[in-house]
KOLDRENTOR-461914 format. One record per residue (C-alpha): residue in three letters; z, y, x; residue number from 0. Coordinates in nm, 3 decimals. Layout:
BEGIN
NODE; ALA; Z; Y; X; NUM
...
END
This chain:
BEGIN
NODE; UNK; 2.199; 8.627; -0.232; 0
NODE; UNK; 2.289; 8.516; -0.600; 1
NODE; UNK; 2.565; 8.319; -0.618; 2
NODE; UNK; 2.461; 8.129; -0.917; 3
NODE; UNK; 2.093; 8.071; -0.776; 4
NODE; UNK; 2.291; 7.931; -0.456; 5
NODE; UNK; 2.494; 7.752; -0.650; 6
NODE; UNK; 2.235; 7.559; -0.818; 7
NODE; UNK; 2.033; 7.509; -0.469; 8
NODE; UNK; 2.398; 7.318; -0.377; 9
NODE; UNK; 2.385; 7.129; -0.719; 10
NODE; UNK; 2.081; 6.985; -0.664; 11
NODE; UNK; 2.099; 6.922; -0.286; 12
NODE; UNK; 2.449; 6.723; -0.333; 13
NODE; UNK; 2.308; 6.526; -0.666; 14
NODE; UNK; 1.973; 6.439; -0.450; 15
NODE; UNK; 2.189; 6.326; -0.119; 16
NODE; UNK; 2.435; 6.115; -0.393; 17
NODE; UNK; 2.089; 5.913; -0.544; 18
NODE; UNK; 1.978; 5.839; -0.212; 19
NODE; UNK; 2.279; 5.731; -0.094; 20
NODE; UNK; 2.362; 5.519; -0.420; 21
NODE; UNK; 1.968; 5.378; -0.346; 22
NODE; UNK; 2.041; 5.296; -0.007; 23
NODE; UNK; 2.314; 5.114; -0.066; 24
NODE; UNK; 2.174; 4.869; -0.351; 25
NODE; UNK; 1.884; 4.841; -0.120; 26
NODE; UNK; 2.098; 4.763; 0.203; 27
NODE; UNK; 2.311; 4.544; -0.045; 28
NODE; UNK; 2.009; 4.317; -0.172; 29
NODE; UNK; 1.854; 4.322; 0.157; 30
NODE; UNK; 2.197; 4.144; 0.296; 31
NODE; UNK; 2.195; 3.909; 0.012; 32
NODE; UNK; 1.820; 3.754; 0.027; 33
NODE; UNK; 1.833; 3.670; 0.408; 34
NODE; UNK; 2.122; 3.415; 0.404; 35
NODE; UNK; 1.886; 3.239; 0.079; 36
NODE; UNK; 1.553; 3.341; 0.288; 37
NODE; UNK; 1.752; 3.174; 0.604; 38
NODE; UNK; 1.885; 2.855; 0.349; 39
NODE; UNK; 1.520; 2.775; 0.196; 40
NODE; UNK; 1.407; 2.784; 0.521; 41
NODE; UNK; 1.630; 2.522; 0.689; 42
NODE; UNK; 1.581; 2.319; 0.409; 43
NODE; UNK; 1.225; 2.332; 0.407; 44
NODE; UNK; 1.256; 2.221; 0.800; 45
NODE; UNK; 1.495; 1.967; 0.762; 46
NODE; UNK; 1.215; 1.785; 0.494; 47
NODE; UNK; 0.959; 1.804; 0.700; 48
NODE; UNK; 1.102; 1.637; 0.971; 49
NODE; UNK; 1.320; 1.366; 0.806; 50
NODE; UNK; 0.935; 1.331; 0.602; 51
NODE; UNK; 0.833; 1.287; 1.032; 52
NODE; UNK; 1.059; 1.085; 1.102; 53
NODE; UNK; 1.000; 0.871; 0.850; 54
NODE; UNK; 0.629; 0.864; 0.873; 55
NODE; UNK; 0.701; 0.818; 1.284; 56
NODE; UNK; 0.919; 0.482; 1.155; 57
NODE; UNK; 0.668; 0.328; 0.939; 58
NODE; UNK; 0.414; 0.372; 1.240; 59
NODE; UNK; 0.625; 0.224; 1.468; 60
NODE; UNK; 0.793; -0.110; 1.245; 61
NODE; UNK; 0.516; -0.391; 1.311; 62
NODE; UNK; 0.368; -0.571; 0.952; 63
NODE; UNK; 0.544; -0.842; 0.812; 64
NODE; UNK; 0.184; -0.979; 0.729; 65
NODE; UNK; -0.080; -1.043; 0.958; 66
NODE; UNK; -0.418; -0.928; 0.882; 67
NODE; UNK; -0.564; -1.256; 0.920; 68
NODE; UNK; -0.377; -1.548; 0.757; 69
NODE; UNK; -0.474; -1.914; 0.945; 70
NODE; UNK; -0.371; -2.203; 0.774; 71
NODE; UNK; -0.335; -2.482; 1.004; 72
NODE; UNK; -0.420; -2.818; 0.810; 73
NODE; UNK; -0.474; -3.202; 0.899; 74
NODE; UNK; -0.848; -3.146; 0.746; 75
NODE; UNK; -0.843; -3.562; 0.636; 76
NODE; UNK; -0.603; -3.523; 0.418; 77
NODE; UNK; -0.763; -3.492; 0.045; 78
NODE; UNK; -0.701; -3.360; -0.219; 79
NODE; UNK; -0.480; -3.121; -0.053; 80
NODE; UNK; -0.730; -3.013; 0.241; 81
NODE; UNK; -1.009; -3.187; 0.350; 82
NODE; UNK; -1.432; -3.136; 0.471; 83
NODE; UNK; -1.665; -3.170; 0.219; 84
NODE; UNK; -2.040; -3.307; 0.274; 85
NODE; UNK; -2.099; -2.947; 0.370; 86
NODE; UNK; -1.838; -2.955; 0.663; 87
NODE; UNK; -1.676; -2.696; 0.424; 88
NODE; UNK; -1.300; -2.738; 0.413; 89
NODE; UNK; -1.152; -2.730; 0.083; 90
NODE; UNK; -0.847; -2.906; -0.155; 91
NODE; UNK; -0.491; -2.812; -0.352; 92
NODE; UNK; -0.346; -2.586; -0.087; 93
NODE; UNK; -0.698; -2.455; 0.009; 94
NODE; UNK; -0.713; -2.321; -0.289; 95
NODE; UNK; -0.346; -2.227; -0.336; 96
NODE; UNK; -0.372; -2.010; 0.016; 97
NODE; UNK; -0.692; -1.824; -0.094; 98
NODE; UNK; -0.572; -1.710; -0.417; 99
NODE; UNK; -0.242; -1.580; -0.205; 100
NODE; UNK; -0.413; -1.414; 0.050; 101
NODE; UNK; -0.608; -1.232; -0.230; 102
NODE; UNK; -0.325; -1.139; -0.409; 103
NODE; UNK; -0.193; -0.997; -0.069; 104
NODE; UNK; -0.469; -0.878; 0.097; 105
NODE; UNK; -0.489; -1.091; 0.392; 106
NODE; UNK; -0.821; -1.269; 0.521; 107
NODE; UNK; -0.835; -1.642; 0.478; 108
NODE; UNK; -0.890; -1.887; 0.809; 109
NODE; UNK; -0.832; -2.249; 0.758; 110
NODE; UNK; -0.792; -2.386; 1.124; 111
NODE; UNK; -0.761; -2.790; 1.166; 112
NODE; UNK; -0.459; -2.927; 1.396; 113
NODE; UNK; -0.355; -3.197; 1.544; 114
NODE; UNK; -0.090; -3.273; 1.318; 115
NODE; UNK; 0.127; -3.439; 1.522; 116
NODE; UNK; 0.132; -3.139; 1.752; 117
NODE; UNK; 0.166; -2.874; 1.399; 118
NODE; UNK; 0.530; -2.773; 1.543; 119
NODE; UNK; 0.314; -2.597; 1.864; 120
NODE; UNK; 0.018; -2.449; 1.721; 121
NODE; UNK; 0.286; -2.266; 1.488; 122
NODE; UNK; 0.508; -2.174; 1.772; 123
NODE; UNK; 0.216; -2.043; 1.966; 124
NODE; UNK; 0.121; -1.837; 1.698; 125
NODE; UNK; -0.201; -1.980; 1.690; 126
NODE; UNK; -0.168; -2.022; 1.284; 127
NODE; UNK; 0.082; -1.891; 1.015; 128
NODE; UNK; 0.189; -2.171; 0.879; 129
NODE; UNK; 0.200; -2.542; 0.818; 130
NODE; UNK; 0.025; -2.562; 0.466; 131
NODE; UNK; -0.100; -2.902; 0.388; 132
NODE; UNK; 0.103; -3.140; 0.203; 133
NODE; UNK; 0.377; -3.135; 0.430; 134
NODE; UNK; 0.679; -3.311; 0.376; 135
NODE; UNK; 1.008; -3.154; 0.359; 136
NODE; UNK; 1.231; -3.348; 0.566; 137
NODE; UNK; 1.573; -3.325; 0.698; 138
NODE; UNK; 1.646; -3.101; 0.977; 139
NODE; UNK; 1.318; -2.841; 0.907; 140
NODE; UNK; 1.539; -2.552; 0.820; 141
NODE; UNK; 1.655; -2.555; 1.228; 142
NODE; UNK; 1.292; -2.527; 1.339; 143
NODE; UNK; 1.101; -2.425; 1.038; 144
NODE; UNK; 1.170; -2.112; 0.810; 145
NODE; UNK; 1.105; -2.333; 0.500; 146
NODE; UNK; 0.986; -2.273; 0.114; 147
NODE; UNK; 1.057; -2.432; -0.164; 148
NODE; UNK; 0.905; -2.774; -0.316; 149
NODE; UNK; 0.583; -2.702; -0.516; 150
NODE; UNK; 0.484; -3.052; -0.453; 151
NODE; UNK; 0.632; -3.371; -0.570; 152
NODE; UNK; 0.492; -3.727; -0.383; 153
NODE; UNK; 0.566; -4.058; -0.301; 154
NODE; UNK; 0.508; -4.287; 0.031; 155
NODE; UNK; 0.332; -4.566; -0.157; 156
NODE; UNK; 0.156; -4.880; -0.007; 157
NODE; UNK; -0.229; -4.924; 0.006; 158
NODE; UNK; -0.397; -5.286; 0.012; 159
NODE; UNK; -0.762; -5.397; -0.063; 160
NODE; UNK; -0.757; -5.531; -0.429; 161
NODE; UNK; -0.872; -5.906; -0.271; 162
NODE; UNK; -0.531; -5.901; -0.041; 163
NODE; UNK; -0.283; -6.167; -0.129; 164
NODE; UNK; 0.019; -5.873; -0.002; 165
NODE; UNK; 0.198; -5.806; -0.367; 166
NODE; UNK; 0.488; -5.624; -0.314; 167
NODE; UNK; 0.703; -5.463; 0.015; 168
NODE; UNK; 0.825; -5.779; 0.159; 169
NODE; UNK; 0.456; -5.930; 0.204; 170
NODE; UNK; 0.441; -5.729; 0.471; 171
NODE; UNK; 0.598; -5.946; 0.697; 172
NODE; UNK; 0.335; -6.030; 0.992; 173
NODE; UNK; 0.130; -5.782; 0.875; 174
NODE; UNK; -0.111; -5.530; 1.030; 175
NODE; UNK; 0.054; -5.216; 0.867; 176
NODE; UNK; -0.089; -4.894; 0.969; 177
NODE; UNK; 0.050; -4.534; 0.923; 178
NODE; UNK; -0.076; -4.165; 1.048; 179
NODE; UNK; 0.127; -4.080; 1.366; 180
NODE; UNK; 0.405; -3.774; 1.305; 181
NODE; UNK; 0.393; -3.846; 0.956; 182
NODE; UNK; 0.650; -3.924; 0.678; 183
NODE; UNK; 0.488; -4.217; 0.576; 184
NODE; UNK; 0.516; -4.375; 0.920; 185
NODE; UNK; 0.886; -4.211; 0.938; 186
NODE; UNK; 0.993; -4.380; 0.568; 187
NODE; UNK; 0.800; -4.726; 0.721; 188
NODE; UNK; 1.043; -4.682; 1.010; 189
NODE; UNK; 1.367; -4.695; 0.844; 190
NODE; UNK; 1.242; -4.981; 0.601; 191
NODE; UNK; 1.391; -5.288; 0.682; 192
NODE; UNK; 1.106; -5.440; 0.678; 193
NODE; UNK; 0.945; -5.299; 0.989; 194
NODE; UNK; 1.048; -5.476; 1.256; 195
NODE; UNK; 0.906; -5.784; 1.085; 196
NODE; UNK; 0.533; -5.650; 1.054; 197
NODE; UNK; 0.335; -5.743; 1.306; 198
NODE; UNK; 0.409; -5.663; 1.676; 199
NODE; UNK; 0.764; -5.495; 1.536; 200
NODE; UNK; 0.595; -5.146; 1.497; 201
NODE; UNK; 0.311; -4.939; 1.292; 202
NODE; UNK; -0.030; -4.928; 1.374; 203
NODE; UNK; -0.099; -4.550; 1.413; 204
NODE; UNK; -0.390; -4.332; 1.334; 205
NODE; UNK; -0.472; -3.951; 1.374; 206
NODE; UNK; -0.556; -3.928; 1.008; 207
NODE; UNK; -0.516; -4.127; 0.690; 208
NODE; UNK; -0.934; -4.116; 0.633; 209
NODE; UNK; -0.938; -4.358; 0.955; 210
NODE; UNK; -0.622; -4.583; 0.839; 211
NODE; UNK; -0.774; -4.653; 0.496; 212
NODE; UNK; -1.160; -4.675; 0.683; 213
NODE; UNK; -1.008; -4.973; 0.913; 214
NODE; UNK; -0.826; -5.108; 0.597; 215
NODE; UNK; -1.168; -5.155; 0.446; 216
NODE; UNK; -1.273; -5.377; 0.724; 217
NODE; UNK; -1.060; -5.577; 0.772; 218
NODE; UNK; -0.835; -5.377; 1.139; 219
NODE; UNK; -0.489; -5.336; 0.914; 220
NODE; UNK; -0.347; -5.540; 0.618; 221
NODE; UNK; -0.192; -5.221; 0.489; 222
NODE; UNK; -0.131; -4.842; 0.489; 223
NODE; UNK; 0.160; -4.668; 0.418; 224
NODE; UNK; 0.076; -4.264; 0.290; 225
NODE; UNK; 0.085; -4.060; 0.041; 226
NODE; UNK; 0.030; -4.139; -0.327; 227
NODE; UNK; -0.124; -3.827; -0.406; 228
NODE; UNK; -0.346; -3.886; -0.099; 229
NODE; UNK; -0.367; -4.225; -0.168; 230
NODE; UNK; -0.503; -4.189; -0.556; 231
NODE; UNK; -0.711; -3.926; -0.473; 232
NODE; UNK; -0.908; -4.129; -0.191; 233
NODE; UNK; -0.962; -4.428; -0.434; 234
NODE; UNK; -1.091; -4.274; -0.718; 235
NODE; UNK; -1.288; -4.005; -0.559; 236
NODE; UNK; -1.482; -4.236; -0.344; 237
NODE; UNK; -1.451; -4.584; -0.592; 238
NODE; UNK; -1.315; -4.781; -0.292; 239
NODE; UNK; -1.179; -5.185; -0.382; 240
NODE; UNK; -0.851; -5.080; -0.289; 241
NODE; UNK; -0.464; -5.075; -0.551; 242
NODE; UNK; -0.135; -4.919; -0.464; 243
NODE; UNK; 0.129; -5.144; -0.439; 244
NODE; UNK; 0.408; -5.089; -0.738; 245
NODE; UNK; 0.710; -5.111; -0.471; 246
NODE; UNK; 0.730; -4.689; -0.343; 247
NODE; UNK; 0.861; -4.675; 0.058; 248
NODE; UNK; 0.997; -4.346; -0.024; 249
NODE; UNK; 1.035; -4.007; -0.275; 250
NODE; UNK; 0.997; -3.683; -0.145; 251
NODE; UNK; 0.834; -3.351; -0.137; 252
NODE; UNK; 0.561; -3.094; -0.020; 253
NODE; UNK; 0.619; -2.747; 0.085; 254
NODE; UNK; 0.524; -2.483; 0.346; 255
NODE; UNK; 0.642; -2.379; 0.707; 256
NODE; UNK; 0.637; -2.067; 0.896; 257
NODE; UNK; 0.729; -1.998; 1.198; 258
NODE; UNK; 1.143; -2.013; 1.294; 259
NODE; UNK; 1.255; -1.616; 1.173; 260
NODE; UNK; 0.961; -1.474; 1.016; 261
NODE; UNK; 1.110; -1.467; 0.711; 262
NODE; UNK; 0.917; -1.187; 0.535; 263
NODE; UNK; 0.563; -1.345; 0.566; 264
NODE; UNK; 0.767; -1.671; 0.423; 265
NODE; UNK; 0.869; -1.417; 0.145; 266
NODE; UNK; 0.555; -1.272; 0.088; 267
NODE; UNK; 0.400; -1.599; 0.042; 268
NODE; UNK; 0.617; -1.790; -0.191; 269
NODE; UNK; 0.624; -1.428; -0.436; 270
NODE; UNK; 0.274; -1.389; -0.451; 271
NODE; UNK; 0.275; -1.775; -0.552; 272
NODE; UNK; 0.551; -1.745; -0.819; 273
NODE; UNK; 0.290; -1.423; -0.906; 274
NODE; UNK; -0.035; -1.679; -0.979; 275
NODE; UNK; 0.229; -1.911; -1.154; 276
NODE; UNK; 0.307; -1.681; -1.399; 277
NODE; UNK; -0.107; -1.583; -1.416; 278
NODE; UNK; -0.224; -1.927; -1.479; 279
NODE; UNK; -0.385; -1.954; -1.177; 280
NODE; UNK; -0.166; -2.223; -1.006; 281
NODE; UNK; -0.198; -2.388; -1.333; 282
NODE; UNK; -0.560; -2.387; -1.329; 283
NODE; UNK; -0.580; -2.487; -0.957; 284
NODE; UNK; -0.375; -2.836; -1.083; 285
NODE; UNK; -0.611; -2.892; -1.384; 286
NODE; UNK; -0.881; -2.843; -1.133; 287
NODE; UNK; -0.800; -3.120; -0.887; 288
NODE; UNK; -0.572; -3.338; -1.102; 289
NODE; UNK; -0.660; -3.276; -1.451; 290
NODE; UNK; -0.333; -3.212; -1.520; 291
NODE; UNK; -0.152; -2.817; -1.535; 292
NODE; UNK; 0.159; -2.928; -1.416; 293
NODE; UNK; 0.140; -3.162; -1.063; 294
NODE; UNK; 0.188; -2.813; -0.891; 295
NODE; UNK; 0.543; -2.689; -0.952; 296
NODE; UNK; 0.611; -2.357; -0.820; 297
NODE; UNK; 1.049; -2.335; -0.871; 298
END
């Protein structure tokens, strides 16, 4: 055989078996470093989808702060701030005030009447949402009432028929004086020191004030102690023969109650009013029913 043709065959076979190895190697190489970064984006990926599960799986499960149905339980004599119209319609202030809110939120609207001086049940028993009707912030609510702020301010005034000879708070002495039962103006006629010298040492109650100021009229009480805003509202809207005495039984102010630790719907509420503030809405809502913008104070 020729020794330089065989030596070329044994060039060529050793520089072929050197490429091939050299390929095999930077292939074995590159193959050995993509898995662990195939293996890496993989975990990844599977750890995002199921923390993304997980999460999805704990939004399902945590309940709503706010119900899909929002009922208002009202006293529904009790204008301007909620009351029946000729229509049997309810309407007033916080009427008004509620429906904007649950717009804003996206609940429906329900206004249910109460009993009022059984308000702290129907709330307990969840059969409303809240106590929204001129209600008086009083001492002790925070233990059994997760409480806003005031949007409200009022006074408990004294209401007598312009032809009665009572004049101021002490004139009350022997006197028929009449008052809604669980209210603050029967509460602020308590601790006057002129109750135990009306007649028969205690109030005359009623279930609303439309009935205490309808008795006034003819002649069954001397006097009813309520609300001023109440109070004003009732005389001018309906042109009744009736003045508010100057002396005040008490100062106070309105908010809202939900029920003891629901918190969030509380919340929800009392941002999506300080919301309409800043619109104009609550503003207009005021004008509306007291021709002033700013009897509705939203802190």
């Amino acid at each position: 055989m020729n020794k330089k043709w065989l030596s070329g065959i044994l060039i060529a076979a050793l520089a072929v078996s050197a490429f091939s190895a050299c390929g095999g190697s930077a292939s074995t190489e590159s193959s050995s470093s993509s898995e662990p970064a195939s293996s890496s984006s993989q975990q990844e990926e599977s750890a995002s989808q199921e923390e993304s599960a997980a999460e999805a799986s704990s939004q399902a499960e945590e309940p709503s702060a706010l119900p899909e149905t929002f009922v208002l339980g009202l006293d529904a004599s009790f204008p301007p701030m909620g009351f029946m119209d000729q229509n049997n319609n309810i309407i007033g202030v916080d009427i008004d005030l509620a429906k904007a809110v649950c717009e804003k939120l996206g609940m429906e609207f329900e206004a249910k009447p109460i009993d009022w001086d059984a308000k702290e049940m129907e709330l307990n028993s969840d059969k409303i949402s809240c106590i929204w009707n001129g209600l008086t912030i009083q001492e002790g609510f925070d233990e059994i009432y997760e409480m806003t702020p005031a949007y409200m301010d009022n006074e408990q005034v004294i209401v007598v028929m312009e032809s009665s000879d009572i004049q101021s708070k002490e004139d009350l002495a022997d006197k028929i004086v009449a008052a809604q039962k669980d209210s603050s103006g029967l509460a602020a006629l308590q601790k006057d020191e002129i109750y135990s010298s009306i007649q028969g040492g205690a109030a005359k109650e009623y279930g609303n004030y439309v009935e205490a100021l309808t008795d006034l009229e003819i002649g069954r009480c001397d006097a009813v102690v309520m609300d001023s805003i109440v109070a004003n509202y009732y005389i001018n809207a309906n042109a009744k023969a009736m003045r508010v005495l100057d002396d005040k039984m008490a100062s106070e102010q309105y908010g809202i109650a939900f029920k003891k630790g629901n918190t969030e719907l509380r919340d929800a509420v009392w941002g999506a009013l300080q919301e309409l503030e800043a619109e104009g809405k609550v503003a207009e809502i005021s004008l509306q029913w007291f021709n002033k913008e700013d009897m509705i104070q939203i802190g």
